[in-house]
C-alpha positions as CSV (number, residue, x, y, z in Angstrom):
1,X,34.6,22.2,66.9
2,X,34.8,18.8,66.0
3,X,32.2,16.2,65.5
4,X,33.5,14.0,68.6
5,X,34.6,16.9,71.1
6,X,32.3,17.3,74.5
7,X,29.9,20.1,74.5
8,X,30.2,22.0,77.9
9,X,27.1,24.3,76.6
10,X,27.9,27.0,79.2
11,X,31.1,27.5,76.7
12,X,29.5,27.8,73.3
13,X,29.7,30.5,71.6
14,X,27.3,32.7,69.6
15,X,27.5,31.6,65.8
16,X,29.8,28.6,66.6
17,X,29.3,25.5,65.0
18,X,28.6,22.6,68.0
19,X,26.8,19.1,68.0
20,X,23.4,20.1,69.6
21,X,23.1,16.0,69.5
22,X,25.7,15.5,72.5
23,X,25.7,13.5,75.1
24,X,26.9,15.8,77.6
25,X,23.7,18.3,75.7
26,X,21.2,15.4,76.4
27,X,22.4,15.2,80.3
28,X,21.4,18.5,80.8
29,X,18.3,18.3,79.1
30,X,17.6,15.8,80.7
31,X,17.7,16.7,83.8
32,X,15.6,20.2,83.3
33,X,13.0,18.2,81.7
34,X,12.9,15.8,84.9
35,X,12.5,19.2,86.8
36,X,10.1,20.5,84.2
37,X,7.4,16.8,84.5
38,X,7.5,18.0,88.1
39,X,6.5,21.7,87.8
40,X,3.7,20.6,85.2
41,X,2.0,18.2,86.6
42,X,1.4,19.8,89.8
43,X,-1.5,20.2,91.0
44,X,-2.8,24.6,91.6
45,X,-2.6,24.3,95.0
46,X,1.2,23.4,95.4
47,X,1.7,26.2,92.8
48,X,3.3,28.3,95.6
49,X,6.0,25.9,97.1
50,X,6.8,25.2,93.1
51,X,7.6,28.7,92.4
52,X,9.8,28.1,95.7
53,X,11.6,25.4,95.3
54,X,12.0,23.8,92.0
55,X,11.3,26.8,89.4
56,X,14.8,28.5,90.7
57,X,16.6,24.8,90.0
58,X,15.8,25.3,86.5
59,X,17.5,28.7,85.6
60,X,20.7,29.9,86.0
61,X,19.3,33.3,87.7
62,X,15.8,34.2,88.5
63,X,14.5,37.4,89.9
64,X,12.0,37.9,93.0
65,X,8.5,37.9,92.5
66,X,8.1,36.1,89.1
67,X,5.2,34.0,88.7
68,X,5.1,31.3,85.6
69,X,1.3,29.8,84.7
70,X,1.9,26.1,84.2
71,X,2.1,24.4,81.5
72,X,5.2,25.8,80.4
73,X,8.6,24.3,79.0
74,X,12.7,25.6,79.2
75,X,15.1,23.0,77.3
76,X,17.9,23.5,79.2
77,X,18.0,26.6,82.1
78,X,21.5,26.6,82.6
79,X,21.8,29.3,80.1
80,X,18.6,31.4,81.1
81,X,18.4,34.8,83.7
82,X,14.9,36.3,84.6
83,X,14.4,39.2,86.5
84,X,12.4,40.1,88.8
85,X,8.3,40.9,89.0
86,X,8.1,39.2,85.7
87,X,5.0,37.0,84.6
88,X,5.3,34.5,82.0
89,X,1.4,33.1,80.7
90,X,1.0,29.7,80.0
91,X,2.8,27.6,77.4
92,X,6.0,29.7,77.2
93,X,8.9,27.7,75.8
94,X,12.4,28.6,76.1
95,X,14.8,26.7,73.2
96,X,17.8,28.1,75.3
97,X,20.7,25.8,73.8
98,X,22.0,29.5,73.7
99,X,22.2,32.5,76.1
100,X,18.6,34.0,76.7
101,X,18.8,37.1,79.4
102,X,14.9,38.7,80.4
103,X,14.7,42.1,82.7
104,X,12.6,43.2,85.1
105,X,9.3,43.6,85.1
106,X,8.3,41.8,81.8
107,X,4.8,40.5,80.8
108,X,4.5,37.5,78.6
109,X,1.4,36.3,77.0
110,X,0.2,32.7,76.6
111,X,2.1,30.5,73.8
112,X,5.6,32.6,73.3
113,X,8.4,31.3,72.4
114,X,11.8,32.2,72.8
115,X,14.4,30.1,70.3
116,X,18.2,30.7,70.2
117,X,18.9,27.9,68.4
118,X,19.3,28.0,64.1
119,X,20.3,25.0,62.5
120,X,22.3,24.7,59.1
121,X,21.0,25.3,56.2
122,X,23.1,22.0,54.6
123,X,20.9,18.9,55.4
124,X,23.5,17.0,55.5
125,X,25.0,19.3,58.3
126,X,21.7,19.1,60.1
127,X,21.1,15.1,59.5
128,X,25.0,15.1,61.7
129,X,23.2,17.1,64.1
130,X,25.5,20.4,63.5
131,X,23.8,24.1,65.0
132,X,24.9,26.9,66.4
133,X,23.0,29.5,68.7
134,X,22.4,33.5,69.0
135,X,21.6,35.0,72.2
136,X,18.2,36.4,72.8
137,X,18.0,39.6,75.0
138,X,14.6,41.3,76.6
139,X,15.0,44.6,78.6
140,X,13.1,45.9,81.1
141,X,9.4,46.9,81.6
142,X,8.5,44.5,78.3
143,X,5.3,43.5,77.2
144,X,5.3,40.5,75.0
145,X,1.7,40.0,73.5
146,X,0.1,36.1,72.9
147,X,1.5,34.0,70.2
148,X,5.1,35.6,69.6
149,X,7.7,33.8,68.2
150,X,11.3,35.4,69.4
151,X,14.5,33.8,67.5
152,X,18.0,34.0,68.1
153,X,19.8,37.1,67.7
154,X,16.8,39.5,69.0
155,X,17.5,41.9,71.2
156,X,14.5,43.5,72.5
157,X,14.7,47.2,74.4
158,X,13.7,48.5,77.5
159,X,9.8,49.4,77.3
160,X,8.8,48.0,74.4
161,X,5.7,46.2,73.3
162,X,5.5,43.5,70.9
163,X,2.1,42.9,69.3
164,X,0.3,39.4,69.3
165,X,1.7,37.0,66.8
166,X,4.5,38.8,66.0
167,X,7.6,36.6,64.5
168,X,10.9,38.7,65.8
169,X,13.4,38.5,63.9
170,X,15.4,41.5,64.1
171,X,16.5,43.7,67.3
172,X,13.7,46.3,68.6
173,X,15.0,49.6,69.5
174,X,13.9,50.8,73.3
175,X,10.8,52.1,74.0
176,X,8.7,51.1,70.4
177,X,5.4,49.7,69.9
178,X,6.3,46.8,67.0
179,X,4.1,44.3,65.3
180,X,4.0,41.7,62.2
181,X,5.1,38.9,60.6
182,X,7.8,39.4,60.3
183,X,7.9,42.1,63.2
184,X,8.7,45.6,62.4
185,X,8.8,49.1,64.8
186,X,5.4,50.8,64.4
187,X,5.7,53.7,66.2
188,X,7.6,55.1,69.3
189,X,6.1,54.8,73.1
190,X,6.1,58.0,74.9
């Protein structure tokens, strides 16, 4: 891609080299975060009509019966599914420059984050405001313990459980209990 050339971020592709600094990036951020000042300074009592009205004009797809605590903060949306009876604690952030895709029936605990976006290693890259994303992916029936940190390239199996400050790094087969820093499979569930 070159340096100059629009960013449609709905077309970039995993591992390809993009301006995350764009102008036509920055819309859309802007935008979600317009959305986003709205959903968190609500008050609890309009909680209801939020998860209504403006929580589904921030993702691309989002599922029946899932319930975010505010605060909580998405970069972009456009890129993000949810599923349905999901719960999400508060202060979960989404870095979603990339494609991030969560099941059914997935509990998060308070101060995850999921990050798709890696930036180069080259400052000189980084200072011209080069990156490039992976895809995050979180099966069904998920528990995601307090204090995770999820990055780009994780994909995350049906029935797992990820222990409380767990850094995730690396793809968890389905159904395993995993833990640590960085995360690793402890054991098998069931």
């Amino acid at each position: 891609m070159k340096k100059d050339q629009k960013v449609d971020i709905m077309k970039i592709k995993p591992g390809e080299p993009f301006m995350g600094s764009s102008y036509e990036m920055h819309l859309v951020k802007q935008k979600t975060a317009e959305i986003m000042y709205q959903i968190n300074s609500s008050k609890p009592g309009e909680r209801k009509a939020i998860h209504e009205t403006l929580i589904p004009k921030v993702f691309k797809k989002i599922g029946e019966h899932t319930w975010f605590d505010f605060p909580f903060n998405c970069d972009h949306g456009v890129t993000t599914e949810i599923g349905s009876h999901c719960y999400f604690n508060h202060h979960f952030s989404i870095g979603d420059s990339g494609r991030v895709k969560i099941g059914n029936y997935v509990l998060v605990g308070p101060y995850v984050g999921l990050y798709t976006a890696q930036h180069p290693l080259d400052s000189k890259k980084r200072k011209e405001g080069w990156q490039t994303v992976q895809p995050i992916t979180i099966g069904n029936n998920v528990w995601i313990g307090a204090n995770c940190t999820i990055l780009g390239g994780v994909k995350i199996g049906n029935n797992c459980v990820i222990g409380a400050g767990s850094l995730v790094t690396k793809s968890i087969p389905a159904n395993s209990l995993a833990y640590g820093v960085p995360c690793r499979v402890v054991r098998k569930i069931g």
